[in-house]
C-alpha positions as CSV (number, residue, x, y, z in Angstrom):
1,X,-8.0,-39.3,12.2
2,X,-9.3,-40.5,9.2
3,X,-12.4,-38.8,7.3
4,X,-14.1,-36.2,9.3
5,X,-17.1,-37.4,11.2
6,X,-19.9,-34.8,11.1
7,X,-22.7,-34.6,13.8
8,X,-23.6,-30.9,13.2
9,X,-25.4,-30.5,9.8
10,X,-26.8,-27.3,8.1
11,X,-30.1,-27.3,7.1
12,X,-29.2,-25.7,4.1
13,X,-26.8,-28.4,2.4
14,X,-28.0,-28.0,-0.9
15,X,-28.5,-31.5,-2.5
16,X,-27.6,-32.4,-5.6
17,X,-29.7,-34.1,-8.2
18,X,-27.6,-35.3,-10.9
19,X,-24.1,-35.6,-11.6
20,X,-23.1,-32.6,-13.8
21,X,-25.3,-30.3,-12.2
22,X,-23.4,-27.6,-11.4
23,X,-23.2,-25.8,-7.9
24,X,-21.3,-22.6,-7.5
25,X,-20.7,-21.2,-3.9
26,X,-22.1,-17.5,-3.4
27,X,-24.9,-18.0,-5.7
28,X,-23.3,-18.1,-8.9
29,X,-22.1,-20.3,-11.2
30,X,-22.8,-22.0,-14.5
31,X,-24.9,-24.9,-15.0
32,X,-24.0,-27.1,-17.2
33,X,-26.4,-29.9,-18.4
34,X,-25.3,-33.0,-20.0
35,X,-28.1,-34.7,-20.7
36,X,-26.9,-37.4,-22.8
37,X,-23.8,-38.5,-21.4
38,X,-23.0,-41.6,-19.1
39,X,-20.7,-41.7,-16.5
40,X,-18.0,-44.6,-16.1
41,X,-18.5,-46.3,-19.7
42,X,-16.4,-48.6,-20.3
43,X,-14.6,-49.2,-23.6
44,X,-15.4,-51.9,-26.4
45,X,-12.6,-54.1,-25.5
46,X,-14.2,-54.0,-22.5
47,X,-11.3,-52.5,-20.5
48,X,-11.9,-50.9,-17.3
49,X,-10.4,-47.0,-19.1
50,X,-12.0,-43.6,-19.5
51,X,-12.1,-41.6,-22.8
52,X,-12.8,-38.6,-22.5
53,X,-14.3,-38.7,-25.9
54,X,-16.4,-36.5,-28.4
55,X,-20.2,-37.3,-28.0
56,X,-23.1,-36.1,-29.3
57,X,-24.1,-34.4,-25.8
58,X,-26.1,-31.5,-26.1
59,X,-24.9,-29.3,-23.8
60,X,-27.5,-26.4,-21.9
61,X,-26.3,-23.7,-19.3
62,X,-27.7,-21.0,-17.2
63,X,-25.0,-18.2,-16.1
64,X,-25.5,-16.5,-13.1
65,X,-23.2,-13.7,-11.0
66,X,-21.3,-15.0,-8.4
67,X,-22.7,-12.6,-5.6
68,X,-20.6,-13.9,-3.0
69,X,-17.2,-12.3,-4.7
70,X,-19.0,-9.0,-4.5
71,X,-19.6,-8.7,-0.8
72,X,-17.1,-6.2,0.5
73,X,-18.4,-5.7,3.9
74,X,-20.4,-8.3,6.2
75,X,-20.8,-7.4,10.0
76,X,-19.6,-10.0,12.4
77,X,-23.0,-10.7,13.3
78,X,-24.6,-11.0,10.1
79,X,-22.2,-12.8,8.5
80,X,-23.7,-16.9,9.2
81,X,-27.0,-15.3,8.1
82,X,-25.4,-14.4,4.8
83,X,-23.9,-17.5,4.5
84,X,-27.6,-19.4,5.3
85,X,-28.9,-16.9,2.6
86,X,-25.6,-17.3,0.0
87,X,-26.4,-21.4,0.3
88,X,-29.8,-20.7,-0.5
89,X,-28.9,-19.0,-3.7
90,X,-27.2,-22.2,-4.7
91,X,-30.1,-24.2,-3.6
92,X,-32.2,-22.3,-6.5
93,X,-29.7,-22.5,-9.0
94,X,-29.4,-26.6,-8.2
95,X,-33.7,-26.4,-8.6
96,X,-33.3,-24.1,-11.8
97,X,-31.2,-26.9,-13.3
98,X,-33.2,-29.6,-11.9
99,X,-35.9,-27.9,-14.3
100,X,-33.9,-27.5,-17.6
101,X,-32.5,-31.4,-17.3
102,X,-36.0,-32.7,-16.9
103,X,-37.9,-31.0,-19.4
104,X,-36.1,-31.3,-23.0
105,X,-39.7,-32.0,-24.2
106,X,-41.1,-29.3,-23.4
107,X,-38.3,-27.1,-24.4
108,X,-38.4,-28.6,-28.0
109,X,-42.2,-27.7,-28.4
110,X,-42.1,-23.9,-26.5
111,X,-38.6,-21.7,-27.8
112,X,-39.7,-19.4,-24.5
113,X,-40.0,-22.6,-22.0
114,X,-36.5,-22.2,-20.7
115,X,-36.9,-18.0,-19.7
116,X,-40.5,-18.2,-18.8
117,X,-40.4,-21.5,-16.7
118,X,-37.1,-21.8,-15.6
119,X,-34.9,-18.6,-15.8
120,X,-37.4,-16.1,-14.8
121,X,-38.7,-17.6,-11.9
122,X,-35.1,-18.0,-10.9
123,X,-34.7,-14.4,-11.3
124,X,-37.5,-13.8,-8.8
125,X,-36.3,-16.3,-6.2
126,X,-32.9,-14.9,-6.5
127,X,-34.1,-11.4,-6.0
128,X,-35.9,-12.1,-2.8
129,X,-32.8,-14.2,-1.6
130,X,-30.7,-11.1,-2.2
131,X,-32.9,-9.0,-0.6
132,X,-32.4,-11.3,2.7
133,X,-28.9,-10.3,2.3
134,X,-29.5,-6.9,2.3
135,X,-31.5,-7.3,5.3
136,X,-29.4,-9.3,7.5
137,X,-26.3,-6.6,6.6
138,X,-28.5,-3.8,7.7
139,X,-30.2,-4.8,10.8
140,X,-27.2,-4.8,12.8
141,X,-26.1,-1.6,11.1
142,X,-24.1,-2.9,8.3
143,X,-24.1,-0.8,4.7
144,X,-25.7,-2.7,1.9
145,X,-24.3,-2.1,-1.8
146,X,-27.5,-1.6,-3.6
147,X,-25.7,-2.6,-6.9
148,X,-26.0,-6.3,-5.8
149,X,-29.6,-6.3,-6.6
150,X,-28.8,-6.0,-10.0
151,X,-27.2,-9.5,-9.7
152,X,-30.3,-11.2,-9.4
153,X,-30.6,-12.4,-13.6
154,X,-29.5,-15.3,-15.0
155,X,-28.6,-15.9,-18.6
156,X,-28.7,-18.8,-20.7
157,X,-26.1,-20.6,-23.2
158,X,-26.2,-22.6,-26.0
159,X,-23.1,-26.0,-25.9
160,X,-21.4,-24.3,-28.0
161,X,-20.1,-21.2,-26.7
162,X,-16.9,-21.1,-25.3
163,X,-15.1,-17.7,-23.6
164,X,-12.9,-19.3,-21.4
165,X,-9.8,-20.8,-21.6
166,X,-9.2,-23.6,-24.1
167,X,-5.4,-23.9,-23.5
168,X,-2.0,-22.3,-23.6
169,X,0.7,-21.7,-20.9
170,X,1.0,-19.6,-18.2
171,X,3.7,-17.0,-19.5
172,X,5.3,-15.7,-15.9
173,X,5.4,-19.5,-14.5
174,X,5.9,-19.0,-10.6
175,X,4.9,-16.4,-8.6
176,X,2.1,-13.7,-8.7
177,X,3.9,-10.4,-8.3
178,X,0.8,-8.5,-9.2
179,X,1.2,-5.4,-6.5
180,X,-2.1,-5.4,-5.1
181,X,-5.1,-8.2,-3.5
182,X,-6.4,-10.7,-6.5
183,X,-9.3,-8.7,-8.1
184,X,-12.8,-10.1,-8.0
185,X,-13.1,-10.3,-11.9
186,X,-16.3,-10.8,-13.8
187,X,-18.6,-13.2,-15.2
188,X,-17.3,-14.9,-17.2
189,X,-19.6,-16.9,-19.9
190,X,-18.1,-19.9,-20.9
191,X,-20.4,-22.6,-21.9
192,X,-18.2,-25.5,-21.6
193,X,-15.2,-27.0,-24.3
194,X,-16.1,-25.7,-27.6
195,X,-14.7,-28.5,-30.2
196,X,-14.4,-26.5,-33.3
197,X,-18.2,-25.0,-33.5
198,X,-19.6,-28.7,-33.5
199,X,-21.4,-27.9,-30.4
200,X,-20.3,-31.4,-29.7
201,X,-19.0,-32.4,-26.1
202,X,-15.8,-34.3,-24.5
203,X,-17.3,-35.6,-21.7
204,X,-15.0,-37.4,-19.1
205,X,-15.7,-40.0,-16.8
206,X,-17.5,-37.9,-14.6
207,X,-19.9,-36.5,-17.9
208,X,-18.2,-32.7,-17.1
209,X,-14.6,-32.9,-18.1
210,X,-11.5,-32.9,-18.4
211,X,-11.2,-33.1,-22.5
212,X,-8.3,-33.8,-24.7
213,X,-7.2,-30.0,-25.4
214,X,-6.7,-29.9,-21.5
215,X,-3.3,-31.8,-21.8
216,X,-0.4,-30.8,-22.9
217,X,2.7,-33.2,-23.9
218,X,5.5,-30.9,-21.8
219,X,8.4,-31.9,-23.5
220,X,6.6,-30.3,-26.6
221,X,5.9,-27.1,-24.7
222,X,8.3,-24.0,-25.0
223,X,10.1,-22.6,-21.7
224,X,8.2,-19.8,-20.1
225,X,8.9,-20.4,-16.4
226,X,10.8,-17.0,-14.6
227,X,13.5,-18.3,-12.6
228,X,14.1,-17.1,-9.3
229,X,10.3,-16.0,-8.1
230,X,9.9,-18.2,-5.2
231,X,9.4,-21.5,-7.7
232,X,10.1,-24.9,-6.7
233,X,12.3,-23.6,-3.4
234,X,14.4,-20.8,-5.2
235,X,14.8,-17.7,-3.4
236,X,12.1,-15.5,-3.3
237,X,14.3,-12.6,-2.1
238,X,17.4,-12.6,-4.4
239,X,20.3,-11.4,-2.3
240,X,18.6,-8.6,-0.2
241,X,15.6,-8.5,2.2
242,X,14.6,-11.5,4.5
243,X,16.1,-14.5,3.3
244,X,15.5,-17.5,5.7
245,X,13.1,-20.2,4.9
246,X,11.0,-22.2,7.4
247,X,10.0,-25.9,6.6
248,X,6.9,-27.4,7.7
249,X,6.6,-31.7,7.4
250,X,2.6,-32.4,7.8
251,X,2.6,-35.6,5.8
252,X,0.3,-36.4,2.6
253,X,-2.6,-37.4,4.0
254,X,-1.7,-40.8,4.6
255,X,-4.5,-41.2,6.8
256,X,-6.9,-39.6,4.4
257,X,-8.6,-37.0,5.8
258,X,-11.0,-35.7,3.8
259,X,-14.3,-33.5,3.7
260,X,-16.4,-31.6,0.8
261,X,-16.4,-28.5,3.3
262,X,-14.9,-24.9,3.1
263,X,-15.0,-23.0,6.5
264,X,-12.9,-20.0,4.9
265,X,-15.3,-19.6,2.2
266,X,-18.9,-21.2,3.7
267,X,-18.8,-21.8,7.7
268,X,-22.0,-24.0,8.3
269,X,-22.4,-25.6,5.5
270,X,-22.0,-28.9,5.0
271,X,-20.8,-29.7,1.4
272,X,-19.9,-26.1,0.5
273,X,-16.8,-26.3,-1.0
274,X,-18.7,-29.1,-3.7
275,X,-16.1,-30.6,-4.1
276,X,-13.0,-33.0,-2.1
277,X,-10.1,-31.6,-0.2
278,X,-7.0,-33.5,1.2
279,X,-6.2,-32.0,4.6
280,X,-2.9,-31.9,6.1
281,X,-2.3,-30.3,9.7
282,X,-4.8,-29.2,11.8
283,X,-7.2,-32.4,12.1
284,X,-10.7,-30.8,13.2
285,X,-11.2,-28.9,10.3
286,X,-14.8,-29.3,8.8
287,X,-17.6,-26.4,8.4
288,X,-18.4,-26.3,11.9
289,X,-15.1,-26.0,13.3
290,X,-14.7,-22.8,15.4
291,X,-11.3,-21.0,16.1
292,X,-11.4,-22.7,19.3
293,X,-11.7,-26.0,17.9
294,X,-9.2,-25.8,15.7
295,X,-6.7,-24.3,18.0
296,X,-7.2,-27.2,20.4
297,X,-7.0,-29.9,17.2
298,X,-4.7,-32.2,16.7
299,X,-1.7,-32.5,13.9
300,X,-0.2,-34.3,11.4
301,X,2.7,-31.7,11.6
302,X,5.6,-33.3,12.8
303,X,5.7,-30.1,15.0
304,X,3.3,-30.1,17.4
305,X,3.6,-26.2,17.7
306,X,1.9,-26.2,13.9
307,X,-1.6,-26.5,14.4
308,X,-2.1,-24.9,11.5
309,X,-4.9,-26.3,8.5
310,X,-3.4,-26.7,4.6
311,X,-6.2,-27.6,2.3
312,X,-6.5,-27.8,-0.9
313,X,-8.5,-29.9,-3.9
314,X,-7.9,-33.3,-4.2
315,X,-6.8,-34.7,-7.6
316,X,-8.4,-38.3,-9.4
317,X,-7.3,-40.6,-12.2
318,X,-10.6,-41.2,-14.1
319,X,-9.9,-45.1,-15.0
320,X,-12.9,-46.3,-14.8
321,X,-12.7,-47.1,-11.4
322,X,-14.7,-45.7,-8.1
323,X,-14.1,-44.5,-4.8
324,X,-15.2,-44.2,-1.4
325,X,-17.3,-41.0,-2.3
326,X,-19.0,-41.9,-5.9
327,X,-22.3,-41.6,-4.2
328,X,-21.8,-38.6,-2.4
329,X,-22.4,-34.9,-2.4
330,X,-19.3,-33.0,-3.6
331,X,-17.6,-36.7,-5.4
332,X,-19.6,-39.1,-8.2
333,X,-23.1,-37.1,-7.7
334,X,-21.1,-33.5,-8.7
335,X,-18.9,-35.5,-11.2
336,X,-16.1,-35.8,-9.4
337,X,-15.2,-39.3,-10.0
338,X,-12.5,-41.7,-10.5
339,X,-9.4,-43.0,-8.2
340,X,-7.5,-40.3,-5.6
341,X,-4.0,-39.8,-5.8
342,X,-2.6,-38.7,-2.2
343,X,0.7,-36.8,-2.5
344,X,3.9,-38.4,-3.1
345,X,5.5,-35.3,-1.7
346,X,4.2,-32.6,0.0
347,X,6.7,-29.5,0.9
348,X,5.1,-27.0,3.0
349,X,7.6,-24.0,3.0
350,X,7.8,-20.4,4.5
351,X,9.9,-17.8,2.5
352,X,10.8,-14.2,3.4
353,X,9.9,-10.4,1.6
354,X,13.0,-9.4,-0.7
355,X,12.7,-6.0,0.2
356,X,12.7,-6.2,4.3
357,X,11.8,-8.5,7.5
358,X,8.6,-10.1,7.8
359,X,6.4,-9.9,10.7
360,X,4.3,-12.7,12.7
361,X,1.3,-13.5,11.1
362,X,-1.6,-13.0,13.3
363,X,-3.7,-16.3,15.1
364,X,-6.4,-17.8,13.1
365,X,-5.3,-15.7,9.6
366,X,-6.9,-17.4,6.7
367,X,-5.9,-17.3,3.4
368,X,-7.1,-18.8,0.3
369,X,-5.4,-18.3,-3.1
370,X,-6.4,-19.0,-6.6
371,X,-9.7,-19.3,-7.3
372,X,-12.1,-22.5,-7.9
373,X,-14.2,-21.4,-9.8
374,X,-11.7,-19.5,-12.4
375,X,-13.2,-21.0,-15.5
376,X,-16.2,-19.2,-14.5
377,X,-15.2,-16.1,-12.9
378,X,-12.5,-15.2,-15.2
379,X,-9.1,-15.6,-14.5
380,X,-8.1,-12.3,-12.2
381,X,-8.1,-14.6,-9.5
382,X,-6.3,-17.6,-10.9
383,X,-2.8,-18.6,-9.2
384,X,-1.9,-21.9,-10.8
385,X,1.5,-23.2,-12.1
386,X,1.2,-27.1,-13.4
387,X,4.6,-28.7,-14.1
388,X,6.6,-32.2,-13.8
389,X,9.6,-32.7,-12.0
390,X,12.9,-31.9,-14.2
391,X,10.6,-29.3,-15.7
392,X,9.9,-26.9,-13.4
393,X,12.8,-24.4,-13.7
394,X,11.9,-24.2,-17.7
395,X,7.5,-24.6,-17.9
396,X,4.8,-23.6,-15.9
397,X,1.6,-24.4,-17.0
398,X,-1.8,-22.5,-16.1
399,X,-4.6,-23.4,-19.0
400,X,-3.6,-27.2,-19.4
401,X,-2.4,-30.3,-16.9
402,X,1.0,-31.7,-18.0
403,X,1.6,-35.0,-19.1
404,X,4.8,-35.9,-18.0
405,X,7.5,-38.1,-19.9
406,X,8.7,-41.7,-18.1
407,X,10.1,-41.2,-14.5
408,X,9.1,-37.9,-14.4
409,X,6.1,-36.6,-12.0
410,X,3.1,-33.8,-12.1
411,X,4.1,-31.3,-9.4
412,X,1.0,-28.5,-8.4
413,X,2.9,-25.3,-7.1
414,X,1.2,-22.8,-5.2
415,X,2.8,-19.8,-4.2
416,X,0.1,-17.6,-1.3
417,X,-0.2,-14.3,-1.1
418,X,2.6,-12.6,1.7
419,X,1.2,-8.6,2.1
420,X,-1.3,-8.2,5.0
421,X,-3.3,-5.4,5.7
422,X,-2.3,-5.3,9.7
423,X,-5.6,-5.3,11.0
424,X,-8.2,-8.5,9.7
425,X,-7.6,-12.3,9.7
426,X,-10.2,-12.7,6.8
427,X,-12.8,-10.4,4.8
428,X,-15.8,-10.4,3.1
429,X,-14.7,-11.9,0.1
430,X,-12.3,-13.6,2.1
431,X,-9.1,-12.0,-0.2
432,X,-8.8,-8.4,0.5
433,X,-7.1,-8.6,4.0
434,X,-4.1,-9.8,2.1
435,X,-1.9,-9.2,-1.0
436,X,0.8,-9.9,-3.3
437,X,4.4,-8.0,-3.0
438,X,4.6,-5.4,-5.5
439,X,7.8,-6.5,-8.0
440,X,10.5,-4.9,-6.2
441,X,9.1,-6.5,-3.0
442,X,7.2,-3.6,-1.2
443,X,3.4,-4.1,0.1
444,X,1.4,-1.6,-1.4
445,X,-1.3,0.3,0.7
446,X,0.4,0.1,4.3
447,X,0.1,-3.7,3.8
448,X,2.9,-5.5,6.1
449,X,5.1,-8.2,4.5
450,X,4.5,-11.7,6.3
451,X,6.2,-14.6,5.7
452,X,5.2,-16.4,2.3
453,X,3.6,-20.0,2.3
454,X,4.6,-22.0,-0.6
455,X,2.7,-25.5,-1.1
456,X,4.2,-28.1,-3.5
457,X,2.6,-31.2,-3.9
458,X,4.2,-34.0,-6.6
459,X,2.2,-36.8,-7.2
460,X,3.1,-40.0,-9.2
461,X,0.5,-39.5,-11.9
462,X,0.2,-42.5,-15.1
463,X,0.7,-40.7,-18.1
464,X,-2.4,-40.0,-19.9
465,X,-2.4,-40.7,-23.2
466,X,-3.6,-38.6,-26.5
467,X,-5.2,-40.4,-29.5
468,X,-7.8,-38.9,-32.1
469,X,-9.0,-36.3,-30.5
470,X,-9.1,-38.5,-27.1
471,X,-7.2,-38.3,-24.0
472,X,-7.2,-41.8,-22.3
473,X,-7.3,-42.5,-18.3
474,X,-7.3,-38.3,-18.2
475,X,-6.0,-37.2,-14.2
476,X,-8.1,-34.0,-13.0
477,X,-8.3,-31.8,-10.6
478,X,-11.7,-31.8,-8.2
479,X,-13.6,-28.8,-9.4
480,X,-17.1,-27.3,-9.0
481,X,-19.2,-29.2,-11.7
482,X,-19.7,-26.5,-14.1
483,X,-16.4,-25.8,-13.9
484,X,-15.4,-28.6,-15.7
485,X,-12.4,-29.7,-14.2
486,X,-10.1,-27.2,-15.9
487,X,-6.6,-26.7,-14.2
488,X,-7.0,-23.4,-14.4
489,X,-9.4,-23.6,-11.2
490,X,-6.7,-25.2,-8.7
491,X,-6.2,-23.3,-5.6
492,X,-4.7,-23.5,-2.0
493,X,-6.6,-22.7,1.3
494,X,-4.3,-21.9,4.7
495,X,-5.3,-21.3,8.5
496,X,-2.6,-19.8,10.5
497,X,-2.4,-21.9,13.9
498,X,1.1,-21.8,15.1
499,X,2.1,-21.4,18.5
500,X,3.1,-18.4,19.4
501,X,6.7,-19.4,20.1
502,X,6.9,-21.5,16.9
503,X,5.6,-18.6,14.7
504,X,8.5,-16.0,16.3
505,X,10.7,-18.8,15.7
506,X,9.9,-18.9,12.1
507,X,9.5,-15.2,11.6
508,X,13.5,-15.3,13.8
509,X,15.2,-17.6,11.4
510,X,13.2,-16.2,7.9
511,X,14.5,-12.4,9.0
512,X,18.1,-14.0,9.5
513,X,19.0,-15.9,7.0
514,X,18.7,-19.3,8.5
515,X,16.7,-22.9,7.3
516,X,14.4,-24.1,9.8
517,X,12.1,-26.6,10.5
């Protein structure tokens, strides 16, 4: 099919100005103004590389709560006049930073410039956009949490702050067994990569990451992954329970479809995911896809009975070069920039409950696990495991992107959430209709156990390359801007569109011990 061709545009698409402004879906987020760096320098010997170097970039931010992740409960028919309103909310904050990059004059002469001119006006606008919200739930009888008025302020940050995650490994390496939904977690106030207190910046092609202290040499990184979680194709279900696997070939995306668009997380709007997805599957997906639509898609699934949508983040070698999307919303102007690698390999497997059978999953069930914004938020939300191949049974990395020895490749392993509540094919925050299995393989709450999608993509990725404080030619995930391209933010988005016949067939041979495909 080829890149999705859009005829049906929302009149919200927030625009972006510049290309580390940062754009968070729901309304928060953390801008993150480079005002001094320069995308796609080359080096002095005048070959076409990246560094993602220390420079003297002063680096401003504005923090604001993600209001989006607090929504519990939005009425069916309120729910695309949240969205408008939730879209809006990241239209201010793109204006807000519009402000604070274009007036470093001013700043310098006024210490109050930034709160009277910028963040307090964004309070305001913020407050009547929220407001809307609160409107649109009621009017069609809806309850309104009266706590999300409170969300309305923004804080600013000075470069050198840093909260988040600078590094480390993930220490249970495979799969979430956490015994309840992912949480919403707070805001969380990062600032950016804080190199030792300088307040100085590694920049990245793109001017908003990755840095050196993102990378980690794996062969110099101790084993922490838990065998036998569902990792890399092991059982899940140890010798009890459901223990039958179902196989799914879609392809890699060979035929590159691609959009910026999220209809999980923001149907309607164009650009809402702000950043690139690879799409394998269902071939119709795009913010203005309908349940209808995509149930009457094509597929790249060698099954034809798997209509079903697999999306997830797209990930870039930033050598210098450009591609098809450096001047576009959600690539080059949001800093997502360099060369996309497609999948060398991309294993789409179904996995049973160790504890019991699994039953069907219902039509049209989304799921989206991990969270994009995780350098942000916090990381209550984060489901990421980073390895290479002849690795992945000993390290799983969360906090840093592996650089893999000679012959070896970067695998991304995502492991989705398999408890459902019985009832709803998505929520307000799109997460609490689902769960993890508790440890011993039980679904908490009255949940039902469903079969488990597991996603692993490996990718033939050229070794980056660590010198002085540098990485060289760095590979990143596409992330929100402000995010900064941190692996922690990776994450995994399914639609459930399986024929009826093919789904009982897979929930048949996963409750019976067989492998299917």
């Amino acid at each position: 099919m080829g890149r999705n061709t859009r005829k049906r545009r929302s009149s919200v698409t927030t625009k972006v100005v510049a290309a580390s402004a940062a754009l968070a879906l729901g309304g928060g987020g953390l801008i993150w103004a480079n005002f001094y760096a320069s995308a796609n320098d080359s080096n002095s010997s005048g070959q076409n590389s990246t560094y993602a170097a220390t420079a003297g970039a002063q680096v401003a931010t504005i923090s604001c709560p993600d209001v989006g992740q607090k929504l519990t409960n939005v009425p069916d028919r309120a729910k695309q006049g949240v969205a408008t309103e939730l879209a809006n909310l990241d239209k201010q904050i793109t204006e807000a930073y519009t402000r604070l990059a274009s007036t470093r004059q001013a700043q310098a002469g006024d210490s109050g410039f930034v709160q009277n001119a910028i963040v307090g006006p964004l309070k305001e606008k913020r407050a009547a956009t929220i407001d809307r919200i609160r409107i649109d739930i009621q009017r069609v009888g809806g309850q309104f949490n009266n706590q999300l008025s409170q969300l309305a302020a923004c804080t600013t940050q000075a470069a050198n702050t840093n909260a988040g995650q600078a590094g480390g490994q993930q220490q249970n390496g495979g799969q979430q067994q956490n015994g309840g939904q992912q949480q919403n977690g707070g805001q969380q106030q990062n600032g950016g990569q804080n190199n030792g207190g300088n307040g100085q910046q590694q920049n990245g092609q793109g001017g908003n990451g990755p840095v050196a202290a993102d990378f980690v040499d794996i062969t110099k990184v101790q084993g922490n992954a838990q065998l036998g979680v569902g990792q890399n194709g092991l059982p899940a279900n140890g010798n009890s329970g459901s223990r039958g696997t179902f196989t799914s070939n879609c392809g890699t995306n060979q035929n590159k479809n691609h959009n910026t668009d999220n209809v999980i997380v923001a149907p309607g709007v164009a650009n809402g995911a702000h950043h690139l997805h690879d799409y394998v599957g269902n071939q119709n997906n795009d913010a203005f896809a309908s349940d209808q639509e995509l149930a009457g898609a094509g597929t790249s699934c060698q099954n034809q009975g798997d209509k079903s949508s697999y999306f997830w983040p797209v990930i870039r070698v930033q050598d210098g070069t450009q591609d098809f999307d450096q001047n576009n919303d959600g690539g080059g102007k949001e800093g997502n920039v360099g060369k996309i690698l497609l999948p060398a390999q991309a294993q789409l497997k179904f996995v049973g409950n160790k504890k019991g059978n699994v039953v069907a999953m219902p039509t049209a069930l989304r799921i989206i696990t991990g969270d994009a914004k995780a350098f942000v938020n916090g990381n209550a939300n984060a489901n990421v495991n980073w390895s290479c191949t002849g690795f992945e049974n000993k390290v799983q990395l969360e906090n840093q992107y592996p650089i893999c020895p000679q012959g070896s490749q970067v695998v991304r392993t995502t492991n989705f959430q398999s408890c459902w509540d019985g009832k709803n094919i998505d929520s307000a925050n799109h997460r609490t209709h689902v769960a993890f299995a508790q440890a011993d393989g039980t679904c908490a709450n009255g949940f039902k156990a469903i079969p488990q999608l597991q996603v692993r993509l490996v990718y033939n990725v050229p070794a980056p390359k660590l010198q002085n404080g540098t990485v060289v030619n760095p590979y990143a995930v596409d992330t929100f801007p402000e995010n900064l391209h941190k692996p922690i933010t990776d994450h995994n988005d399914f639609i459930n569109f399986f024929s009826t016949n093919l789904m009982n067939k897979m929930v048949n041979c996963i409750n019976t011990g067989k492998k299917c495909k």
